[in-house]
C-alpha positions in Angstrom: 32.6 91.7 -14.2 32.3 88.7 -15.8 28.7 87.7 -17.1 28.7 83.7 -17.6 26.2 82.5 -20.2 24.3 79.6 -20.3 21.1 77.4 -21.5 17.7 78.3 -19.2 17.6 74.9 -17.6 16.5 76.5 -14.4 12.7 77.6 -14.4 12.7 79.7 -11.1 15.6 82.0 -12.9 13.3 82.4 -16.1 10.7 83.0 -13.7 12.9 85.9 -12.5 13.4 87.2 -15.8 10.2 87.0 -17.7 7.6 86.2 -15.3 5.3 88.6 -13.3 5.4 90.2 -9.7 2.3 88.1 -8.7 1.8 84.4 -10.5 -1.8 85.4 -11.3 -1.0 88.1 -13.6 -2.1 87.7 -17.5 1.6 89.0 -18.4 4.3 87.6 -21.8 6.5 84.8 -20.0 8.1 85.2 -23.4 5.6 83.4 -24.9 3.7 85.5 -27.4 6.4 84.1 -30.6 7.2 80.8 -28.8 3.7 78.9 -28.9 0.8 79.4 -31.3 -1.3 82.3 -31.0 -4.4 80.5 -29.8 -3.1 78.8 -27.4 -0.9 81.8 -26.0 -4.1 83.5 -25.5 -6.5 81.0 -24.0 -3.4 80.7 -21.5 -4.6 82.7 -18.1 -2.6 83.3 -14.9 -0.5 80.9 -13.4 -1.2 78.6 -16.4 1.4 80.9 -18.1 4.4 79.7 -15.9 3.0 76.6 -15.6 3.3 76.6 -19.5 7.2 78.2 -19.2 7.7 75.5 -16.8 6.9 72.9 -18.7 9.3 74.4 -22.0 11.7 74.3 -19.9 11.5 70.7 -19.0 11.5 69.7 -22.5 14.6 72.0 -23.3 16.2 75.1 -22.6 13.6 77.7 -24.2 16.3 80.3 -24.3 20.1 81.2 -22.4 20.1 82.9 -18.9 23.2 85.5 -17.9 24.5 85.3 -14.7 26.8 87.7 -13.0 28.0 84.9 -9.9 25.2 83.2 -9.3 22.7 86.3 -9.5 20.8 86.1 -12.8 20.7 89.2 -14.4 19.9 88.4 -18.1 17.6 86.6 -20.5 17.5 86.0 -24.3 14.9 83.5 -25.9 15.8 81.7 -29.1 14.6 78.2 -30.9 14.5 77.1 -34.1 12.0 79.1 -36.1 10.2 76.3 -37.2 8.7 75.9 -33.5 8.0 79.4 -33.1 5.3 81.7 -34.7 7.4 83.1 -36.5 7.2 80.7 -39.2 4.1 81.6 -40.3 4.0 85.3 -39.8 3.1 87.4 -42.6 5.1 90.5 -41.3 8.3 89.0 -41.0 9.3 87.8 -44.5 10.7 83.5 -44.6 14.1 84.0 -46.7 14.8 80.5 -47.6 14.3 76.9 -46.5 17.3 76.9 -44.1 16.0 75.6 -40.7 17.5 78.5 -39.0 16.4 79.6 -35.3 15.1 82.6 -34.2 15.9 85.0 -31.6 13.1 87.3 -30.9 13.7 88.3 -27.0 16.9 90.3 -25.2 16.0 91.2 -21.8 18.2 93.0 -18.5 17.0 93.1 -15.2 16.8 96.7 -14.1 19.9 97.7 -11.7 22.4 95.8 -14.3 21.9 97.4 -17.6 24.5 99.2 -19.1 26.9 96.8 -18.7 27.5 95.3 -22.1 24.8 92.2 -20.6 22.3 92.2 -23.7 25.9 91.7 -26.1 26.6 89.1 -23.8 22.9 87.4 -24.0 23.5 87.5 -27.9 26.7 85.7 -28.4 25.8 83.2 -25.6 22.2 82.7 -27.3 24.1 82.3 -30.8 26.6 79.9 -29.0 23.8 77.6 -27.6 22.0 78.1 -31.7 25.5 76.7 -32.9 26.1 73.9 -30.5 22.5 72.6 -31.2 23.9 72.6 -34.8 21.5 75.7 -35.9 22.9 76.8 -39.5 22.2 79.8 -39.1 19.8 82.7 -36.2 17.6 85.6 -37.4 16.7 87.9 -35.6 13.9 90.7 -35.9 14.8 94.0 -34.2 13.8 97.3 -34.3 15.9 99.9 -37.0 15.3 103.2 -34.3 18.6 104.8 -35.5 20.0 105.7 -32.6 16.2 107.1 -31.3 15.2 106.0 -27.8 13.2 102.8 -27.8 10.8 102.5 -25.2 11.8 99.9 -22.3 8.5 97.8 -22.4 9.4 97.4 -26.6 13.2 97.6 -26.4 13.3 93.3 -25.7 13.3 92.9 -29.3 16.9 94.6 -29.6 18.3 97.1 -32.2 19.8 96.6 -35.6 23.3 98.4 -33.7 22.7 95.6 -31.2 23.3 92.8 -33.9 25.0 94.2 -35.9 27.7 94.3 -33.2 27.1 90.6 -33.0 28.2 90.1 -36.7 24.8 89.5 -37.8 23.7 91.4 -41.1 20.4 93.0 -42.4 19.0 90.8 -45.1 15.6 92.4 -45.3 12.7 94.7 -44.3 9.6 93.9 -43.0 6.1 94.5 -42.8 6.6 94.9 -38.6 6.4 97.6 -36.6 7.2 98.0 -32.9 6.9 101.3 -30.9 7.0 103.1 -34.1 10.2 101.8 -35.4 10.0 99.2 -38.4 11.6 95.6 -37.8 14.3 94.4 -39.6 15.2 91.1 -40.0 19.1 90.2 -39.2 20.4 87.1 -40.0 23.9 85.5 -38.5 25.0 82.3 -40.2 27.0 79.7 -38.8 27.9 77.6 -41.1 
């Protein structure tokens, strides 16, 4: 099988990976780190895609894996700068370096297992480099080999970059599921 990467320029296949079952539900869209918190929460229903839609138009907010023309994969990275993550107080700021940040790994259900999610990483860190990123964090959980649960598991595991060649540079203050976050840097310079 092979899985093709590539930017989210499509807004009905993001729809397919991070939006809900019905268009009026209040669910992520992978939004929760990509806008600011306020406005992420005053956002209701079908303004949520509305919202993806529109991130979309002004750049890919993330890569999409495709296995033919089925898409089976989703990972959402951008330069920290844009995201919340430059001003949480949970997940430390290690320097100045306007490096991006890639806070969400998802498979659809019926295709995990495959290898996808290392796919979704080096294709997300390939789009990072060809936008002339310097560097991508990342933020997963350190579970140790210890089952993460599905609904949490979207933020990866340290195994899960490491693989990539990324390396732990610090703790943090973050917890998810019970596991503290790491954060993993990769640079690409």
């Amino acid at each position: 099988m092979a899985i093709d990467v590539r930017p989210a320029t499509v807004f009905e296949d993001v729809q397919i990976m991070v939006g809900p079952k019905r268009p009026d539900a209040n669910v992520c869209w992978c939004l929760s780190y990509r806008i600011p918190s306020k406005e992420n929460l005053a956002l209701r229903g079908t303004a949520r895609g509305e919202r993806v839609a529109e991130l979309v138009r002004e750049g890919p907010p993330g890569v999409l894996a495709y296995d033919g023309e089925e898409v089976v994969g989703w990972a959402a990275i951008h330069p920290r700068a844009d995201t919340s993550f430059a001003r949480n107080r949970k997940i430390p700021r290690i320097d100045d370096q306007d490096v991006w940040s890639l806070w969400c790994v998802r498979v659809r259900p019926g295709h995990r297992g495959q290898g996808i999610a290392h796919d979704l990483v080096g294709g997300a860190v390939d789009y990072a480099r060809s936008q002339g990123a310097p560097a991508v964090e990342a933020y997963p959980v350190e579970n140790d080999g210890e089952k993460v649960d599905l609904t949490m598991a979207y933020v990866g595991t340290r195994a899960l970059f490491e693989r990539a060649g990324f390396s732990k540079v610090s703790d943090t203050d973050s917890v998810l599921n019970g596991f503290p976050r790491v954060l993993m840097r990769l640079d690409l310079a």
